[in-house]
C-alpha positions as CSV (number, residue, x, y, z in Angstrom):
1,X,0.0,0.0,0.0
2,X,1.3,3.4,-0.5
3,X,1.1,6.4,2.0
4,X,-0.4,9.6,2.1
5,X,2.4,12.2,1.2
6,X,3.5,15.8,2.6
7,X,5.1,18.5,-0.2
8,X,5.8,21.5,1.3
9,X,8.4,22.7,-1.2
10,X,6.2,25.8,-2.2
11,X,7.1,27.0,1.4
12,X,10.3,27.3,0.4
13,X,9.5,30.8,-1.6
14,X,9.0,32.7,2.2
15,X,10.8,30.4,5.0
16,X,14.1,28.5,4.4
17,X,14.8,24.6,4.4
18,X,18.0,24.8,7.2
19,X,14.7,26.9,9.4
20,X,12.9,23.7,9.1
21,X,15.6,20.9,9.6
22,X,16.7,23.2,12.8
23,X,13.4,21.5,14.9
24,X,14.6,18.2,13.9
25,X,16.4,17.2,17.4
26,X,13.6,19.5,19.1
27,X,10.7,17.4,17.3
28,X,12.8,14.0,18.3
29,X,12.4,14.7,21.7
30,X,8.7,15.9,21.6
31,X,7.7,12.7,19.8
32,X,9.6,10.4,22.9
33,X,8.1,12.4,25.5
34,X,4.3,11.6,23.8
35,X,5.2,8.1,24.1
36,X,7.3,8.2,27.6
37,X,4.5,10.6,28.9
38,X,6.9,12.8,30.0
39,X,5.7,15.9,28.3
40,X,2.4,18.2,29.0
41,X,-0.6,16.9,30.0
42,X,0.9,13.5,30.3
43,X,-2.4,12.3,31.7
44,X,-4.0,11.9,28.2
45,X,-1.9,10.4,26.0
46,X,-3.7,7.3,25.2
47,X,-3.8,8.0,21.9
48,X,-0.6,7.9,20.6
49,X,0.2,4.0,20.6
50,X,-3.9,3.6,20.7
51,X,-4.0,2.0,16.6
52,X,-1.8,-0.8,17.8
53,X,-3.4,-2.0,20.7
54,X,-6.8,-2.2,19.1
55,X,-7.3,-5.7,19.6
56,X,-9.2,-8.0,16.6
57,X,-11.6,-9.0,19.7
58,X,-12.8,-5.2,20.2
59,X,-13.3,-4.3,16.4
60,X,-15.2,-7.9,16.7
61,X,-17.4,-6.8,19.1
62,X,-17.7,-3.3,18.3
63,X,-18.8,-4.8,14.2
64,X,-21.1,-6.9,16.2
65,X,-23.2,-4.4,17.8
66,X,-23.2,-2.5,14.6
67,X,-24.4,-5.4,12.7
68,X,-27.3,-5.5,15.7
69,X,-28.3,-1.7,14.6
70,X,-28.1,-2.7,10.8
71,X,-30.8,-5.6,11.2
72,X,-32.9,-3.2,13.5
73,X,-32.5,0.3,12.6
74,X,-33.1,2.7,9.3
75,X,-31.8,5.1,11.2
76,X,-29.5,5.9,14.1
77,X,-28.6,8.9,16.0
78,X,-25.0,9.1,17.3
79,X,-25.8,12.0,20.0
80,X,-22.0,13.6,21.0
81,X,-20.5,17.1,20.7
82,X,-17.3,17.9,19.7
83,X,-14.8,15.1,19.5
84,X,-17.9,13.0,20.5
85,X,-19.6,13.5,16.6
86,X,-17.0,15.2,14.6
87,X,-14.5,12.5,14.3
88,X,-17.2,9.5,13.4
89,X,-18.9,12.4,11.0
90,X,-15.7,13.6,9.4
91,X,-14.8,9.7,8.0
92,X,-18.6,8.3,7.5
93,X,-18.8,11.6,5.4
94,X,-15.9,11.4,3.4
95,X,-17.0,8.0,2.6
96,X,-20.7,8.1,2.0
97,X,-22.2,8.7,-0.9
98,X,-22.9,12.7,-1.3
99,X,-26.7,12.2,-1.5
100,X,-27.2,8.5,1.1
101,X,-29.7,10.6,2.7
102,X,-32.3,10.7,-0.2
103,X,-31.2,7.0,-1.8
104,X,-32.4,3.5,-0.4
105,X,-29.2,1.7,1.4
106,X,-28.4,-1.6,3.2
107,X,-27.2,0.2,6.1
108,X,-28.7,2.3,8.4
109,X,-28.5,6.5,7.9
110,X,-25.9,7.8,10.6
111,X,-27.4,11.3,11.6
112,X,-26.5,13.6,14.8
113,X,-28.3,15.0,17.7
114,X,-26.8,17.1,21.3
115,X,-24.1,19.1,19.4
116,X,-26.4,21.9,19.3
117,X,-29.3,23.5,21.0
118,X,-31.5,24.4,18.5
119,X,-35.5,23.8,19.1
120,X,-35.8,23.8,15.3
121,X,-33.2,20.9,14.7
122,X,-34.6,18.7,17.6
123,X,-38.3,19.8,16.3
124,X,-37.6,18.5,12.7
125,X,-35.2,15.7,14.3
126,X,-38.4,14.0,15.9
127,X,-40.5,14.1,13.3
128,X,-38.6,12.3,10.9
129,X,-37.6,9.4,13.6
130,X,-41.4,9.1,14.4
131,X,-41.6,7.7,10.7
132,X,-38.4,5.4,10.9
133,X,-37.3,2.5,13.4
134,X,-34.4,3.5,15.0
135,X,-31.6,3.7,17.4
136,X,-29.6,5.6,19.7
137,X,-25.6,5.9,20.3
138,X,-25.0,8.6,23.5
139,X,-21.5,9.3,23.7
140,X,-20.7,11.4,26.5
141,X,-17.7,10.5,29.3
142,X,-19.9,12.5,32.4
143,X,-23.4,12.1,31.0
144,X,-23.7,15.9,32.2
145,X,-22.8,17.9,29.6
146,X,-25.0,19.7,28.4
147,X,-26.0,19.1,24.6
148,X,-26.1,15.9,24.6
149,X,-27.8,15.4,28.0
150,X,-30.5,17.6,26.9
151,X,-30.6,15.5,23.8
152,X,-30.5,12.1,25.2
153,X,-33.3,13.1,27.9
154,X,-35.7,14.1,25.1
155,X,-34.9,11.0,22.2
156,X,-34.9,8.2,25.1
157,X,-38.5,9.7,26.1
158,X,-39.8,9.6,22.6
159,X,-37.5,6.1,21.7
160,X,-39.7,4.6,24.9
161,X,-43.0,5.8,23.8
162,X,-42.4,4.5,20.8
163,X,-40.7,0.9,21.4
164,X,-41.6,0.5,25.6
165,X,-38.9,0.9,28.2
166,X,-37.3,-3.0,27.8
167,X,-36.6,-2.8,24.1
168,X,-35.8,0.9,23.6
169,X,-33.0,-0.3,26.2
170,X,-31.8,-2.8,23.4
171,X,-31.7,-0.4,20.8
172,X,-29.4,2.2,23.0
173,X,-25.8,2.1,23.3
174,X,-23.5,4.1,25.6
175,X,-20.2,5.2,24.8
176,X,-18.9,6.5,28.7
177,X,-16.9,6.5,31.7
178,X,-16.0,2.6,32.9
179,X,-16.4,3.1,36.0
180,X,-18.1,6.6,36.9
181,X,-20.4,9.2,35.8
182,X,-24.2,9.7,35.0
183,X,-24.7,8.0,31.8
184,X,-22.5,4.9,33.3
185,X,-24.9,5.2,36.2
186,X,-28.0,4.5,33.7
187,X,-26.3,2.6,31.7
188,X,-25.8,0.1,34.4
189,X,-29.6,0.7,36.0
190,X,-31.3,0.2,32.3
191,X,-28.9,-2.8,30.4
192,X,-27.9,-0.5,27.8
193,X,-24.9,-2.3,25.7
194,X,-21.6,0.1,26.9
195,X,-18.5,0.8,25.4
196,X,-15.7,2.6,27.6
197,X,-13.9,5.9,26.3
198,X,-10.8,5.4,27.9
199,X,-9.7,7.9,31.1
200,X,-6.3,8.6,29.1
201,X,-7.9,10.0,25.7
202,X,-9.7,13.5,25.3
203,X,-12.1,13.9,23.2
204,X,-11.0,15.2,20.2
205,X,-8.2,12.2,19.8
206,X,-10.7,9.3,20.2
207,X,-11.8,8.7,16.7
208,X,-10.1,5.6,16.9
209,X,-12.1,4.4,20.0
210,X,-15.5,3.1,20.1
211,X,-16.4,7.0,19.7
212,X,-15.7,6.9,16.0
213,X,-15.3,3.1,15.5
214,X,-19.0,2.1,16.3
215,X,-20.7,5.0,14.0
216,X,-18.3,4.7,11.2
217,X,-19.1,0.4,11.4
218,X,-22.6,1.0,11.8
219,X,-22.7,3.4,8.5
220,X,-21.2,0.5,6.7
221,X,-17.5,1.0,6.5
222,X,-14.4,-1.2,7.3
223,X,-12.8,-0.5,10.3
224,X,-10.3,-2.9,10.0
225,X,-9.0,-1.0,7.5
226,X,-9.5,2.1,9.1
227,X,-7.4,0.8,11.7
228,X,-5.1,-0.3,9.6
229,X,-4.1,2.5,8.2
230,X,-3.5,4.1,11.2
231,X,-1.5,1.8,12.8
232,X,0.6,2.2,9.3
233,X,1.2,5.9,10.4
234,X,1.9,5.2,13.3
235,X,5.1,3.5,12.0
236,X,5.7,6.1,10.1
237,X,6.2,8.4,12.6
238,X,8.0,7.3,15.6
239,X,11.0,8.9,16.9
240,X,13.1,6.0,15.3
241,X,11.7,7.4,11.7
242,X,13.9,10.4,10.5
243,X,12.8,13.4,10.1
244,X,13.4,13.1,6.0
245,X,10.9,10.5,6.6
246,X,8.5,11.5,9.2
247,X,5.8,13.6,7.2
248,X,4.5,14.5,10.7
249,X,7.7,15.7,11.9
250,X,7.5,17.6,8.8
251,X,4.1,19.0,8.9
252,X,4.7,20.6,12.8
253,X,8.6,21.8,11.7
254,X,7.0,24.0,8.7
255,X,3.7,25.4,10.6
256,X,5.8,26.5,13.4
257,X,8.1,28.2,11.3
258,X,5.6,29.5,9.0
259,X,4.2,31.1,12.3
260,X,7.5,32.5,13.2
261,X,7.4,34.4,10.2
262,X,4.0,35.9,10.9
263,X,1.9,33.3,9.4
264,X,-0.6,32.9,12.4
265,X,-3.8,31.3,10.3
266,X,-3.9,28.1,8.4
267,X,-6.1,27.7,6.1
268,X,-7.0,24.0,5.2
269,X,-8.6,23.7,1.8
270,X,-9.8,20.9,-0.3
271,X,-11.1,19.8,-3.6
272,X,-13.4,17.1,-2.8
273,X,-16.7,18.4,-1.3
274,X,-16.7,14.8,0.7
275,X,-13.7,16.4,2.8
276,X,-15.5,19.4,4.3
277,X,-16.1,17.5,7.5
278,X,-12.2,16.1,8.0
279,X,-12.0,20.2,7.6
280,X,-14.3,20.4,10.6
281,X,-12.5,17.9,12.6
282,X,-8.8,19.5,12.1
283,X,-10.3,22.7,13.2
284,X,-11.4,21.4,16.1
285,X,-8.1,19.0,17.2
286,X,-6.0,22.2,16.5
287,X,-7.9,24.9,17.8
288,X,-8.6,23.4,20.9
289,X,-4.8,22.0,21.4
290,X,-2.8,24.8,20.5
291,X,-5.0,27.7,21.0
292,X,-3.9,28.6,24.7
293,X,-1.7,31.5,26.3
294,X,-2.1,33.7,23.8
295,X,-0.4,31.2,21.2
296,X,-1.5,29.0,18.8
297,X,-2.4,29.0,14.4
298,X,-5.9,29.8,13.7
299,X,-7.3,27.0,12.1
300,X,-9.3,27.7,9.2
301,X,-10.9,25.7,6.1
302,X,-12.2,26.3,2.2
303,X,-13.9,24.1,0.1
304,X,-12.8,24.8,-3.7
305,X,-13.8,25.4,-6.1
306,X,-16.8,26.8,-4.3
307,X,-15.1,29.0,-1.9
308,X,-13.1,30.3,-4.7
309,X,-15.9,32.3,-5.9
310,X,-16.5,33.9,-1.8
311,X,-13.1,33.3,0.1
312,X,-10.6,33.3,-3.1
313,X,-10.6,37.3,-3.5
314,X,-9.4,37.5,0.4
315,X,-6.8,34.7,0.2
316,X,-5.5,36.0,-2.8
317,X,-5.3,39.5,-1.9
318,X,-6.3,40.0,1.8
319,X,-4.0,40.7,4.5
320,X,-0.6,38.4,4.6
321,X,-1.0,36.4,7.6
322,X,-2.3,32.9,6.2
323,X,-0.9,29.8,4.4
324,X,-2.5,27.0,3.0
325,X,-2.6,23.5,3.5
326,X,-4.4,21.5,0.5
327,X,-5.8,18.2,1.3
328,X,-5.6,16.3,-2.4
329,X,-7.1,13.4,-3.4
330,X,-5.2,11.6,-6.7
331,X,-7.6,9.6,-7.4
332,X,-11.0,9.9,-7.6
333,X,-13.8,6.6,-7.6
334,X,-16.1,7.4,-10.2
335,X,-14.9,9.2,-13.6
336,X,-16.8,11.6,-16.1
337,X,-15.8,12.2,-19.2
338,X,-16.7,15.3,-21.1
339,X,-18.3,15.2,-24.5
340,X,-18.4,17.0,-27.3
341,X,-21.4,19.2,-28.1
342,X,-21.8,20.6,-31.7
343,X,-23.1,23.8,-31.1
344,X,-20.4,24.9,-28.0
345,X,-22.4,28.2,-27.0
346,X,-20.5,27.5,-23.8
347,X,-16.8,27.3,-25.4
348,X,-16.4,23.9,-23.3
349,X,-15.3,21.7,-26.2
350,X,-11.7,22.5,-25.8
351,X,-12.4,20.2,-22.8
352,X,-13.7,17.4,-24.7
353,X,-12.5,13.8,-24.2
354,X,-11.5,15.4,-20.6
355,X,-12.2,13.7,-17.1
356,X,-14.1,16.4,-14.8
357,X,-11.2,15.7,-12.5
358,X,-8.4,16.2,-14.9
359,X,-10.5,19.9,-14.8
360,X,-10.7,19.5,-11.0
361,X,-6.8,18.9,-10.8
362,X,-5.4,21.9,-13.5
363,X,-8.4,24.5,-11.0
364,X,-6.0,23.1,-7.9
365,X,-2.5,23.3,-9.2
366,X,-3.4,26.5,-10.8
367,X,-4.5,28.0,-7.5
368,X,-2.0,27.2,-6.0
369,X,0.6,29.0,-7.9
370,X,-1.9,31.6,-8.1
371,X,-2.0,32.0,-4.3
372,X,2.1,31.4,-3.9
373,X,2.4,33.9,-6.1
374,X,0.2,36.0,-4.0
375,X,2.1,35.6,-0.7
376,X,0.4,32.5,0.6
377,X,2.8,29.8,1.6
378,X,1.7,26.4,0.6
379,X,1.4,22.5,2.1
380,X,0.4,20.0,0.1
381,X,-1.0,16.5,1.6
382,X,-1.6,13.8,-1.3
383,X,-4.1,11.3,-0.7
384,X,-3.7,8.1,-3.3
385,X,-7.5,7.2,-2.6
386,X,-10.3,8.6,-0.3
387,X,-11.0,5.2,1.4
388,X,-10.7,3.7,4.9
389,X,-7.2,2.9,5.0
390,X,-5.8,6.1,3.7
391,X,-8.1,8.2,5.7
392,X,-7.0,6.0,9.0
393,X,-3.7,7.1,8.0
394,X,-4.6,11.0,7.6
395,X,-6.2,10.8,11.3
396,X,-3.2,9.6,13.0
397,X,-0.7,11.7,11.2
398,X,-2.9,14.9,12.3
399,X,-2.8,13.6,15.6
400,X,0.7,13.0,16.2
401,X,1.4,16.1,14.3
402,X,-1.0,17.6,16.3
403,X,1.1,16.8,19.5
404,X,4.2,17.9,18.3
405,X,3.1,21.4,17.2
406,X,1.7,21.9,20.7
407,X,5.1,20.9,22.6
408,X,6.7,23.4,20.0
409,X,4.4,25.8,21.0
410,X,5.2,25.1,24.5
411,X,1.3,24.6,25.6
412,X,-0.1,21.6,27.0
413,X,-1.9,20.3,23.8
414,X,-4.2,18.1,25.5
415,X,-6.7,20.4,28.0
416,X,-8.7,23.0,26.7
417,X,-9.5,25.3,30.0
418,X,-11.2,28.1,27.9
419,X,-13.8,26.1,26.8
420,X,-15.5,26.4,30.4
421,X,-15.9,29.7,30.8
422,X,-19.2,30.1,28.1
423,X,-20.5,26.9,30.4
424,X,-19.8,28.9,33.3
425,X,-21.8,31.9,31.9
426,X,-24.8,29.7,30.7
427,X,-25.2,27.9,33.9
428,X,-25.0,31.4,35.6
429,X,-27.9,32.7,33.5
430,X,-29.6,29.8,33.6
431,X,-29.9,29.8,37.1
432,X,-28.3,26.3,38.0
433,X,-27.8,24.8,41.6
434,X,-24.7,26.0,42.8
435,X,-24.4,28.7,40.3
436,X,-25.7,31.3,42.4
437,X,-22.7,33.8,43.5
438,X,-22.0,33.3,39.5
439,X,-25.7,34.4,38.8
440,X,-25.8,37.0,40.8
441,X,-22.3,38.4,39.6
442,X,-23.2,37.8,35.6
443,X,-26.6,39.5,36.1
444,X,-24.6,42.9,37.7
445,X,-22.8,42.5,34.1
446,X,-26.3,42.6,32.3
């Protein structure tokens, strides 16, 4: 199999190759400490040598209990936020079909509930469930927080009304704590088939637990190879690997030195409309990792073509803090040709005999000297094939690369204390037990 591949040689126009190799030693370090747990936030580094130790008993099971929803269920709703959802959503996503949701299927449609709190979404949510049989997957470590809780309190009435208490109970699965915490609690009280989300992995690296594993299996996908792949980059990019080698090492070197040349936003863009949610997902892993002390890359993301018709004029031409990352598929699955048409009013037959993606490809190297040229730095990530094994092996490197930026950075990648204060605010205003010196303080604000 091949590997998913890093060019950053149209860097080299604004930052210079001996800047890069200088983290090499640094990065060496940072990559044993992840795996020694010697480094930052040491306490959740169950992810790093996570693809190996996936055992072929646990993707049994976990296929198993998809396989239960498949012969049950024409839907399911996975109910998470954050890491909890946009890791399972980001693969089953790039692998779906780009219109499943209006076509008939052999598998069950994976949909979302609890990473929002709109009365419209959970309105129009119930309505269609109340015409389909289907399932619930609450993934939440506490049980407590609050989207999904409100969430799962409102679907496990309605999947009870529906089904009664004793099979509504066999149609839930929680994704939780082992040992502690509210849903565990229930989960224990009502039978509900668990998985554990390990203690030592946050939420945003735990695609490759249950967390992703169980929606991606359930929406028909192979997460052997998923796994696979990952477990492949994690090979690739162990401290033993050097740097020349290590397209992680790579990725962290060049960000960070694109940042010390004033290039604080990153701007991930992609070709592929299937990729928008991976966007979503590297936003997420980044933004809450490194964005922390005042330091940190602001994560951003394009889809193109699209966005070169909204966004293009500001990357272009907009102030000269960004770079680019491109996320590339080679190859795509399907092909159309282009055919001739007699009359060309629209001056496309120069284009004749063409694959739409040979168009696709010439739009994508072409904006990319375009934006070179224009001051934007960019990375290039080359994907042989958008399937399992190659996007297994784009999770991990993101990861990893992921956790060496951070130690870079000299932040603890792996907490995210500013997330709290909005939760802080809303339980103020809302009036919550044991909020009250915070109510009272936040309403002398208002």
């Amino acid at each position: 199999m091949e590997n998913i591949k890093l060019d950053y040689s149209k860097t080299l126009n604004f930052i210079q190759e001996k800047e890069i190799l200088a983290y090499q030693d640094e990065i060496k370090n940072h990559i044993k400490a992840l795996y020694n747990g010697t480094g930052k936030g040491s306490e959740f580094l169950g992810w790093v040598e996570l693809p190996s130790a996936i055992s072929y008993e646990e993707i049994k099971d976990i296929q198993s209990t998809a396989d239960n929803f498949k012969k049950n269920c024409e839907v399911v709703v996975v109910i998470g936020i954050g890491g909890s959802y946009l890791g399972a959503k980001a693969i089953i996503d790039a692998l779906s079909d780009n219109f499943a949701a209006a076509k008939p299927t052999k598998d069950p449609l994976v949909i979302y509930a609890g990473q929002n709190i709109s009365e419209d979404y959970m309105t129009e949510l119930r309505s269609l469930l109340n015409t389909k049989k289907w399932g619930i997957v609450v993934i939440s470590k506490s049980g407590t927080t609050t989207e999904p809780a409100l969430a799962f309190r409102i679907l496990k009435a309605d999947l009870e009304k529906k089904y009664g208490k004793e099979e509504a109970a066999n149609k839930i699965v929680a994704i939780t704590d082992e040992s502690k915490g509210a849903l565990r609690i229930l989960a224990n009280q009502e039978g509900y088939k668990t998985f554990i989300i390990p203690d030592n992995v946050g939420g945003r690296f735990s695609v490759l637990t249950p967390v992703g594993l169980l929606p991606i299996a359930i929406a028909g996908f192979n997460i052997s190879d998923f796994v696979k792949g990952s477990v492949d980059m994690q090979d690739n990019t162990h401290s033993n690997i050097s740097f020349e080698k290590n397209i992680a090492a790579q990725y962290a070197a060049v960000r960070n030195v694109l940042l010390n040349k004033g290039k604080n936003v990153e701007i991930m863009a992609n070709y592929n409309p299937k990729l928008h949610y991976i966007a979503e997902w590297w936003k997420q892993l980044y933004g809450e990792s490194e964005g922390k002390e005042g330091k940190g890359i602001f994560p951003a993301s394009v889809d193109f073509t699209s966005d070169l018709h909204s966004m293009g004029q500001y990357i272009q031409e907009g102030q000269r803090m960004i770079f680019e990352t491109v996320v590339s598929v080679v190859k795509p699955n399907t092909q159309v040709v282009l055919e001739k048409d007699d009359a060309n009013l629209d001056g496309l037959n120069y284009l004749s005999g063409k694959r739409m993606d040979e168009v696709n490809k010439m739009a994508e190297l072409g904006t990319i000297l375009a934006h070179v040229d224009g001051g934007v730095p960019n990375i290039r990530i080359e994907l042989p094939k958008l399937n399992e094994y190659y996007l297994g092996q784009l999770i991990y490197f993101y990861e990893i690369a992921c956790g060496i930026s951070g130690y870079i950075l000299g932040v603890n990648p792996f907490d995210q204390p500013g997330v709290e204060a909005y939760k802080k605010n809303m339980f103020a205003l809302l009036e919550k037990p044991g909020f009250e010196e915070y109510t009272k303080a936040i309403k002398a604000k208002l």
